[in-house]
Structure formats: structure tokens, C-alpha cells
C-alpha positions as CSV (number, residue, x, y, z in Angstrom):
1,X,87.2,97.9,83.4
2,X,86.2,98.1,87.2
3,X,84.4,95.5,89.1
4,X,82.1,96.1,91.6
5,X,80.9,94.3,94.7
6,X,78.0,93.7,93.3
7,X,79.7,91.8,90.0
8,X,81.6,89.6,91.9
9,X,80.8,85.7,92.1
10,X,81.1,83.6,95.0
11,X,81.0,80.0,95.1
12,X,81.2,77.6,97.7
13,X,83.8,75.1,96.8
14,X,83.1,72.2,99.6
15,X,86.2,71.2,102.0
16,X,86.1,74.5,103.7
17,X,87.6,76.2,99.9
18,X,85.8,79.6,98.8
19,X,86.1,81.1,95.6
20,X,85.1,84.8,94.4
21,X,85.1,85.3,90.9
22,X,87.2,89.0,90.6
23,X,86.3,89.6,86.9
24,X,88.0,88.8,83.1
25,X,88.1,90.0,80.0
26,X,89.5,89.6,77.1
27,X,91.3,85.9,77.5
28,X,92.0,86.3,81.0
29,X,90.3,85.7,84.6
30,X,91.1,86.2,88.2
31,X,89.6,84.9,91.4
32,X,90.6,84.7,94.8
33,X,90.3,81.6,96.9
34,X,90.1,80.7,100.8
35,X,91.3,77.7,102.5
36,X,90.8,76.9,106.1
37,X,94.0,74.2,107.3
38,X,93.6,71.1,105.9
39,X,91.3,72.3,102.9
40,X,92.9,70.6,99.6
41,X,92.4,71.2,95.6
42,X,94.1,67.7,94.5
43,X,97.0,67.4,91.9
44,X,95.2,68.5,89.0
45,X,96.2,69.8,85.2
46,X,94.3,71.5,82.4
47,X,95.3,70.7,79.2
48,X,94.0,74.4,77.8
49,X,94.8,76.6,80.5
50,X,97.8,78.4,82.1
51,X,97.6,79.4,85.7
52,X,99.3,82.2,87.8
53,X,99.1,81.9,92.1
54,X,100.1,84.6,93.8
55,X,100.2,84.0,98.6
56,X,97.9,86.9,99.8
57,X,97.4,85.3,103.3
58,X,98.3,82.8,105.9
59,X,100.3,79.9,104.2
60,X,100.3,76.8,101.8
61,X,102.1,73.4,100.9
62,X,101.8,73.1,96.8
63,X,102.7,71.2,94.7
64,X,104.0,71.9,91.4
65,X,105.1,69.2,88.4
66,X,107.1,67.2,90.5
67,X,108.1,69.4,93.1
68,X,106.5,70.4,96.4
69,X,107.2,73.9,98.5
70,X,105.4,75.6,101.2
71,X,104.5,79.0,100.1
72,X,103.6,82.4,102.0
73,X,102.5,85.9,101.5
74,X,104.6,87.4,98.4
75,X,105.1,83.9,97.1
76,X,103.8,83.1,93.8
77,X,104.1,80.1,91.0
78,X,103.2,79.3,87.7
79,X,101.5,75.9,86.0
80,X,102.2,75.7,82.6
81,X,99.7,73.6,80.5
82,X,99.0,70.2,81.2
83,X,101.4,71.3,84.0
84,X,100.3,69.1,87.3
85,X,99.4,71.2,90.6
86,X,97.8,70.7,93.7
87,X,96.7,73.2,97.1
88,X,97.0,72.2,100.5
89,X,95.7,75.0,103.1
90,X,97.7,75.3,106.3
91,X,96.2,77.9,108.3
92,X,92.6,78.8,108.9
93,X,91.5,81.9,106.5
94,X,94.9,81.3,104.2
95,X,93.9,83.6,101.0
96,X,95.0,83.0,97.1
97,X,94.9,84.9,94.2
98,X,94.3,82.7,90.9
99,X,95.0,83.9,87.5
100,X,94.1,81.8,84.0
101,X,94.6,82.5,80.5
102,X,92.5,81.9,78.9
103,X,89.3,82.4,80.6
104,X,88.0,79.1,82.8
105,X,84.0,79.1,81.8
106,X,83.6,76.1,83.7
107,X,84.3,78.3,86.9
108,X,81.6,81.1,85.3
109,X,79.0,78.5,84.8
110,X,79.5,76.4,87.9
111,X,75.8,76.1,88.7
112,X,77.2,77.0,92.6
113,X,78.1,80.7,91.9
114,X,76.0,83.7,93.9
115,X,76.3,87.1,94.0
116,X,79.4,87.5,96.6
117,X,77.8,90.1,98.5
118,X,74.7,88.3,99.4
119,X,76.7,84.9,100.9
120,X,80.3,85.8,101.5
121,X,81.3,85.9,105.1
122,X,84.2,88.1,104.3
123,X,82.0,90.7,102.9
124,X,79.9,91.4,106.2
């Protein structure tokens, strides 16, 4: 399966946090995120969902069940379910890919989403 430009979603996530929407299939998702410093996704769980985060860019303080780490490029963690994690950006422009199994359609369906080549400054 390929994904195009044109078949990516962005959304605009508030607190300086973009999301594109990369593409799933099957029972699995992937989406890369943007945080400028200080940009936070609160200690959160989901009871149905397993989560992958892989560092692409710049650098991030998260926390994991009970256990906090600052995490760069290469780094990477995994939130079981019902697991508790939280996102802290510490740099301007720090990038994250996100993984979920199985497929999130509350981030397909977020009423937010647009075309990521129409809106997204990092497609310009």
C-alpha cells in the first residue's frame, strides 16, 4: 500500500501539537506528530489500544507507567494497554512517529482533520 501526499491527514492538535495521519490498514495506524517546547499531550491511557513512539527530531521528556526519561532521535517506547503515558516537547519543531494497534478511529474522525497538503507548514 503507498500513501500519497495527497491521502495524508493533518490536524491541528492546539498547544502548538500537529498531527499528520500517515495511513493504516489492516489493524494498525501511523502518524507523525510536532511539538514546539513546552507543547504537552497529558498522562493519558487507552484501555483498547497499544502504542509504539519512535524520536524522529529534536527531543522529549515522557512519561511512561511510572517512570519518566528524556528521549531523542533513535529513542523509542512502548505503552501497553491501559498503560499510562504522557508527551512533553522540549525543543521547537521536536518530531514523533506514533504507531497504534489497533486502528485509533477517533483520530480518523476528529472533525479537525484536512488534507495535509493544503494546511501543513511543513509541506510548503
Amino acid at each position: 500500500m503507498f500513501v500519497e501526499l495527497k491521502d495524508i491527514l493533518f490536524t491541528d492538535k492546539g498547544d502548538n501539537i500537529t498531527q499528520r495521519l500517515l495511513g493504516q490498514c489492516n489493524d494498525i495506524m501511523a502518524g507523525e506528530m510536532m511539538f514546539d517546547k513546552g507543547s504537552c499531550v497529558p498522562p493519558h491511557s487507552h484501555p483498547d489500544h497499544m502504542q509504539f513512539i519512535y524520536i524522529i527530531k529534536g527531543k522529549f521528556e515522557i512519561t511512561c507507567g511510572t517512570e519518566k526519561r528524556i528521549l531523542t532521535p533513535g529513542d523509542c517506547l512502548y505503552a501497553d494497554r491501559n498503560e499510562v503515558h504522557g508527551t512533553l516537547g522540549l525543543e521547537d519543531g521536536s518530531v514523533l512517529l506514533d504507531v497504534h494497534y489497533p486502528i485509533r478511529h477517533d483520530l480518523l474522525d476528529d472533525p479537525r482533520n484536512r488534507p495535509a497538503k493544503e494546511i501543513d507548514r511543513r509541506m510548503k
